[in-house]
One Martini backbone bead per residue (centre of mass of N, CA, C, O) as a GRO file, in nm:
protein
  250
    1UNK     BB    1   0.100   0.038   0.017
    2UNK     BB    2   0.095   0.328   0.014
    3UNK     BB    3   0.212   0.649   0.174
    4UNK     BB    4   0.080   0.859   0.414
    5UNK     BB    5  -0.025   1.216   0.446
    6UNK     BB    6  -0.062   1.470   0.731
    7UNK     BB    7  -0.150   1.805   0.626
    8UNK     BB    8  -0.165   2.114   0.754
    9UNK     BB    9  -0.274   2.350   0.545
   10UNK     BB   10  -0.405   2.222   0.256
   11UNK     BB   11  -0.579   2.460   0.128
   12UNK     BB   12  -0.289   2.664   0.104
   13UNK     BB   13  -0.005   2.715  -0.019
   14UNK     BB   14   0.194   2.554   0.094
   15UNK     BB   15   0.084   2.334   0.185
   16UNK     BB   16  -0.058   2.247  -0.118
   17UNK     BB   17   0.170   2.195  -0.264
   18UNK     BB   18   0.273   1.976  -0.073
   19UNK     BB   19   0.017   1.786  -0.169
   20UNK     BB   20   0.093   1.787  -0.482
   21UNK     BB   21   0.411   1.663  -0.440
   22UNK     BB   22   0.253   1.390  -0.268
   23UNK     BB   23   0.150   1.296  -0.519
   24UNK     BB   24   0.386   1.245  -0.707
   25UNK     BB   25   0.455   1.020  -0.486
   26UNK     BB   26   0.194   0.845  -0.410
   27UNK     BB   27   0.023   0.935  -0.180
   28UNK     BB   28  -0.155   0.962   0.065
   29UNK     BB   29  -0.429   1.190   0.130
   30UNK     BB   30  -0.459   1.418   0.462
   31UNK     BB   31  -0.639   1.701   0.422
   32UNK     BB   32  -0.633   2.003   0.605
   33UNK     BB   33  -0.879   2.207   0.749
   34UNK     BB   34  -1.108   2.483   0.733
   35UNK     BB   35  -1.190   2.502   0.494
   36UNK     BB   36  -1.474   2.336   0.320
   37UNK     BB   37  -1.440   2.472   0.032
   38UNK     BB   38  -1.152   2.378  -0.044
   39UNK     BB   39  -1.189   2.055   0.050
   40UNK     BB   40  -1.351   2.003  -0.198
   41UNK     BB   41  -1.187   2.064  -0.384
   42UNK     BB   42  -0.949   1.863  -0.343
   43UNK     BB   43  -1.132   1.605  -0.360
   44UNK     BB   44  -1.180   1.684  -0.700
   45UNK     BB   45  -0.874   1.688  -0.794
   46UNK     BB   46  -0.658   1.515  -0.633
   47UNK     BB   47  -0.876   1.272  -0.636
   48UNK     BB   48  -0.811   1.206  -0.937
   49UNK     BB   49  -0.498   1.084  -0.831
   50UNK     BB   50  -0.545   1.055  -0.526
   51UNK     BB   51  -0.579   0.931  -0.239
   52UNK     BB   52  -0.841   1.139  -0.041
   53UNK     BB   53  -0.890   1.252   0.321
   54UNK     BB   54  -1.094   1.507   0.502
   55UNK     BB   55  -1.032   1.753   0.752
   56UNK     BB   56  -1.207   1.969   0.949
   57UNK     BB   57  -1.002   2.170   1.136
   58UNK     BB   58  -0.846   2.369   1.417
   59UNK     BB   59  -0.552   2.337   1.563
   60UNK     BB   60  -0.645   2.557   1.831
   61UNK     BB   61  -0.854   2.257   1.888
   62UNK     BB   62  -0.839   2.051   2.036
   63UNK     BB   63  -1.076   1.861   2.023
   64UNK     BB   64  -1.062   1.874   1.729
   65UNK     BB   65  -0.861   1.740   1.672
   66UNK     BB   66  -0.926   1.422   1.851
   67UNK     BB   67  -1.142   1.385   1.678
   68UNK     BB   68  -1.060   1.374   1.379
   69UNK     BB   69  -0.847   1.179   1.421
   70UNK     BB   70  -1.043   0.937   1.576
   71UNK     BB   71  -1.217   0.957   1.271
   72UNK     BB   72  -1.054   0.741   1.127
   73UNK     BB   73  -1.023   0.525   0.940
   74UNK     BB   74  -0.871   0.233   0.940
   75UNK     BB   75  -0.763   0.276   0.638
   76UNK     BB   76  -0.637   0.590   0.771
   77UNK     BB   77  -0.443   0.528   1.057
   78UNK     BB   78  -0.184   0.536   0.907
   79UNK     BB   79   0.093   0.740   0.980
   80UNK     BB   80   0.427   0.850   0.767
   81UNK     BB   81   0.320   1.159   0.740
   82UNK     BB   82   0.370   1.456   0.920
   83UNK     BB   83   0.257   1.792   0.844
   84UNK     BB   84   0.339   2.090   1.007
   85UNK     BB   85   0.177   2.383   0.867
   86UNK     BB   86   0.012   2.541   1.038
   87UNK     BB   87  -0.038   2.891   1.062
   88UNK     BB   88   0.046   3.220   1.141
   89UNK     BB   89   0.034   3.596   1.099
   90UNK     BB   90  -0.033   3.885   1.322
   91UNK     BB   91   0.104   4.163   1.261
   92UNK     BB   92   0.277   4.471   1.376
   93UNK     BB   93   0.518   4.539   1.668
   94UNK     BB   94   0.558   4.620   1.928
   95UNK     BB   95   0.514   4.539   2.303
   96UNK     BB   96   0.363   4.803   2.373
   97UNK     BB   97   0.137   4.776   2.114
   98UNK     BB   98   0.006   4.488   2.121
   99UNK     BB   99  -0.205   4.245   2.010
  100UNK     BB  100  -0.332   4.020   2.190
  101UNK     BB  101  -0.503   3.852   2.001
  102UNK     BB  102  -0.270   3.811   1.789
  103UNK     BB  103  -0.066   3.646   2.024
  104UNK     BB  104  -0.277   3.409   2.040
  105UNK     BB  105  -0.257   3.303   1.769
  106UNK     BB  106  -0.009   3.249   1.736
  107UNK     BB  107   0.036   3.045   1.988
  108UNK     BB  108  -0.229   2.885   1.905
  109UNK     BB  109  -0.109   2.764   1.613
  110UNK     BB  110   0.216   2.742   1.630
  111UNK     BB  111   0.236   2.562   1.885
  112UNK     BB  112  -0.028   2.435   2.011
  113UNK     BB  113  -0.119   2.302   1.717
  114UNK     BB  114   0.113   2.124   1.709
  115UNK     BB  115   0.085   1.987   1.928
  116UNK     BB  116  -0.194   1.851   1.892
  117UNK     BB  117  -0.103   1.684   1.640
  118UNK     BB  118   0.128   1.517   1.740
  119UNK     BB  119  -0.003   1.390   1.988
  120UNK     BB  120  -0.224   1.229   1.789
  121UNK     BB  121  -0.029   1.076   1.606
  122UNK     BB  122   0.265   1.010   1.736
  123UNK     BB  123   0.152   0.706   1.864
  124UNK     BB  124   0.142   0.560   1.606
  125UNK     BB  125   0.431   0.563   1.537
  126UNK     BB  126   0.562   0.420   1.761
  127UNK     BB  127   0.358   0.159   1.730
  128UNK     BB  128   0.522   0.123   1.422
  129UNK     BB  129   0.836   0.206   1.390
  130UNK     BB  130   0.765   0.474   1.235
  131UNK     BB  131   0.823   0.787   1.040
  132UNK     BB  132   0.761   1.178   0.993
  133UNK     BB  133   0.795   1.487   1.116
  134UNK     BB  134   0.736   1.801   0.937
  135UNK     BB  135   0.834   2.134   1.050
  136UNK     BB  136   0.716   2.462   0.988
  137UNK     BB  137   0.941   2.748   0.983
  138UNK     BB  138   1.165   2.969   0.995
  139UNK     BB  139   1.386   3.250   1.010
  140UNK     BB  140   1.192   3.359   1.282
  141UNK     BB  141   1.323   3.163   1.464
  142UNK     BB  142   1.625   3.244   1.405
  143UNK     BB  143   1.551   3.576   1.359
  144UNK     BB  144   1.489   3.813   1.498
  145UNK     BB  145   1.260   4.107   1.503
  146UNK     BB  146   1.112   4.413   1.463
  147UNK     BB  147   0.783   4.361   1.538
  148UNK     BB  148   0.815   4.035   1.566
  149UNK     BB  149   0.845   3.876   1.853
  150UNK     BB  150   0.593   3.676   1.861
  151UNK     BB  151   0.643   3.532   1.614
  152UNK     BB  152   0.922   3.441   1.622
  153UNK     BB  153   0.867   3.279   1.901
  154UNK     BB  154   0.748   3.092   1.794
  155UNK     BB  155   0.914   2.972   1.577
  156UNK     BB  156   1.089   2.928   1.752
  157UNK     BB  157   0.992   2.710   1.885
  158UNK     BB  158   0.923   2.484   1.713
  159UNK     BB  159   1.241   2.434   1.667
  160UNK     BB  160   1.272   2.301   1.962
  161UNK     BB  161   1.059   2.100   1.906
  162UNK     BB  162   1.239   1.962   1.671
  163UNK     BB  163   1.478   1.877   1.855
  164UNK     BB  164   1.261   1.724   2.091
  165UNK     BB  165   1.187   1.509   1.910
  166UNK     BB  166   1.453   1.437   1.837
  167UNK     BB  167   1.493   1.274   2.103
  168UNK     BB  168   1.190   1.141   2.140
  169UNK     BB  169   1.195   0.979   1.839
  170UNK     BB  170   1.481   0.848   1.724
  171UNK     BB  171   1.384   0.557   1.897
  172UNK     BB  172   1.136   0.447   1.698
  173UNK     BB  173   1.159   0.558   1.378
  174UNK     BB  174   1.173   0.857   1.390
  175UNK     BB  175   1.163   1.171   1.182
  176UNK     BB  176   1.288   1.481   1.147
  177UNK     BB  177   1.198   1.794   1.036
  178UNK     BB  178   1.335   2.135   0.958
  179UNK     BB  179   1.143   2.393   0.820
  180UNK     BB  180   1.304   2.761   0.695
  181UNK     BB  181   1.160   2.998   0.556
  182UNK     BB  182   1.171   3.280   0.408
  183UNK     BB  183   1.031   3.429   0.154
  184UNK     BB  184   0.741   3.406   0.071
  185UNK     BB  185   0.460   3.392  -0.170
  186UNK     BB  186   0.161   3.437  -0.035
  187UNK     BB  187  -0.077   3.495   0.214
  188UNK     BB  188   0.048   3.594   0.442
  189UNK     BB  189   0.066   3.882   0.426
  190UNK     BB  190  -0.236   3.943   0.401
  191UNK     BB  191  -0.287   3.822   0.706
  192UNK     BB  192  -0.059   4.003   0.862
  193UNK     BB  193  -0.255   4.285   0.715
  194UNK     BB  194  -0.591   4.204   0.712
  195UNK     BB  195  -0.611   4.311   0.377
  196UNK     BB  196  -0.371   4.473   0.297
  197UNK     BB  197  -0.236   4.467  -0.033
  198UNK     BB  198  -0.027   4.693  -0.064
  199UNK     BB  199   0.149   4.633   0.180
  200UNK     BB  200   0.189   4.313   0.098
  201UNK     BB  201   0.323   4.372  -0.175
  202UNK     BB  202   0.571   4.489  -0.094
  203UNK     BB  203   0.730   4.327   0.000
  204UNK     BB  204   0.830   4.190  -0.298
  205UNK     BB  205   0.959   4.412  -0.390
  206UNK     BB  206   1.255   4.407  -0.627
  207UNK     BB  207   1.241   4.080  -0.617
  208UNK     BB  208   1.248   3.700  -0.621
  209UNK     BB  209   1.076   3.504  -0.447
  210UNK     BB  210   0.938   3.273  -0.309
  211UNK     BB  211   0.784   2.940  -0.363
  212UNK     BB  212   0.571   2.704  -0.241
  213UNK     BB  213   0.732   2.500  -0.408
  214UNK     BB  214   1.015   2.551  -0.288
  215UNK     BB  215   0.895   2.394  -0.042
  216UNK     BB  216   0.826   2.136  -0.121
  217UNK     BB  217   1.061   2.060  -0.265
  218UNK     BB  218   1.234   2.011  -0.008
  219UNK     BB  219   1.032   1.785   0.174
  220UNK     BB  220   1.009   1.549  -0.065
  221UNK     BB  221   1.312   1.542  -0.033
  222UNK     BB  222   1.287   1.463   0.284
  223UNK     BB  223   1.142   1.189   0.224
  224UNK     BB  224   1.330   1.092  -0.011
  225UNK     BB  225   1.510   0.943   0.193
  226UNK     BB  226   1.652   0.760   0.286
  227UNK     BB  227   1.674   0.564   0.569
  228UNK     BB  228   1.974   0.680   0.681
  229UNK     BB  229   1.848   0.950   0.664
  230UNK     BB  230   1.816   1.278   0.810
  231UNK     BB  231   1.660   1.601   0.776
  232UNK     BB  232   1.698   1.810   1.018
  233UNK     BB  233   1.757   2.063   0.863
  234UNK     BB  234   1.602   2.409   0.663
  235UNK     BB  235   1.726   2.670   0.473
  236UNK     BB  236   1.499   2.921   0.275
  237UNK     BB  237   1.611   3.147   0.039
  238UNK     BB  238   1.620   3.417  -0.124
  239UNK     BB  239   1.874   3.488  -0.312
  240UNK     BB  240   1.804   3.825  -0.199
  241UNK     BB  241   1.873   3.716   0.074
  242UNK     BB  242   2.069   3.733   0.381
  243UNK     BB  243   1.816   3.751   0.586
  244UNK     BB  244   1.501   3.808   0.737
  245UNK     BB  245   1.567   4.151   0.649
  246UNK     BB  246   1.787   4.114   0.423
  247UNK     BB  247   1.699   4.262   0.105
  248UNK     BB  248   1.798   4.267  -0.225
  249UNK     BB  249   1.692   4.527  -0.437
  250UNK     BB  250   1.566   4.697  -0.730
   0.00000   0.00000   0.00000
């Protein structure tokens, strides 16, 4: 039987390509999101390539993620590779100035959601002493900025988290990968200036940013490595980026 790959986040952006990029290597697909009307479509096109299976629920939300993870059918109970891919970005601004709203997103979304994604999957991979578990963290992880020190601070726990889960899952036969992205361009930008589409444009101009495929085409190669190799982490820039914010413009 093929090998299946359960994906949140995968009705756009990186998880979308994510979810491409493991259809031509032939997964079975769990495809997780918020968006009902997204996994329908995707149910409708993927599903013509390759099984697939959609579960709708808000990483968020722990009682729904332990839902509907308990609700896979018995022949989509073993899950392969897991991609923790659903985040967030809200705001830029000082600390002095945050909106607590937008601080309880990113760290409900990008650190709790992940964990809750985690502890649902990853006790089948360890009773089946095999696995690979893949999180989306970013440069941001790596590198902090001015106005955006929450975003960073759940993406740094990202990264901390692929330390642990790797210290704690690599004797049962599970892989981690940590996958570092720049600057891509995506819906990112529009959801963290709130729909102000002249601002997110703005990131982009005068270079050539990352595409989610390029980011998908690094996990696909990161889960295609022999058994003997674990792809450790990855960090992808943008040919003009030096740094976090650092992007030489034309």
């Amino acid at each position: 039987m093929a090998q299946t790959a359960f994906i949140t986040g995968a009705t756009s952006g990186i998880g979308l390509a994510i979810a491409n990029a493991f259809a031509k290597l032939n997964y079975r697909l769990i495809l997780c999101g918020r968006r009902q009307e997204r996994l329908d479509e995707l149910q409708q096109t993927l599903g013509n390539e390759i099984d697939t299976y959609t579960l709708n629920f808000d990483v968020r939300d722990r009682a729904a993620v332990e839902t509907a993870v308990a609700s896979l059918p018995e022949d989509w109970q073993t899950i392969d590779v897991l991609v923790n891919n659903a985040g967030n970005a809200h705001g830029m601004g000082p600390i002095h100035e945050g909106d607590v709203d937008d601080w309880d997103a990113m760290i409900d979304g990008n650190v709790k959601g992940l964990l809750y994604v985690t502890r649902a999957v990853s006790p089948g991979m360890v009773k089946n002493g095999r696995g690979h578990i893949v999180n989306i963290s970013s440069i941001a992880g790596k590198q902090t900025y001015a106005n955006g020190g929450v975003y960073c601070a759940s993406k740094a726990a990202v990264e901390a988290l692929s330390e642990g889960m790797r210290l704690d899952l690599t004797q049962h036969g599970i892989k981690i990968t940590n996958v570092a992205p720049g600057a891509v361009e995506t819906e990112f930008s529009l959801v963290r200036f709130k729909g102000d589409e002249a601002r997110a444009a703005k990131i982009y101009e005068g270079f050539t940013p990352l595409t989610a495929t390029d980011i998908a085409d690094a996990v696909a190669y990161a889960v295609s490595a022999p058994a003997h190799v674990t792809i450790a982490d990855i960090t992808i820039l943008a040919s003009a980026q030096a740094a976090a914010t650092t992007i030489y413009r034309k």
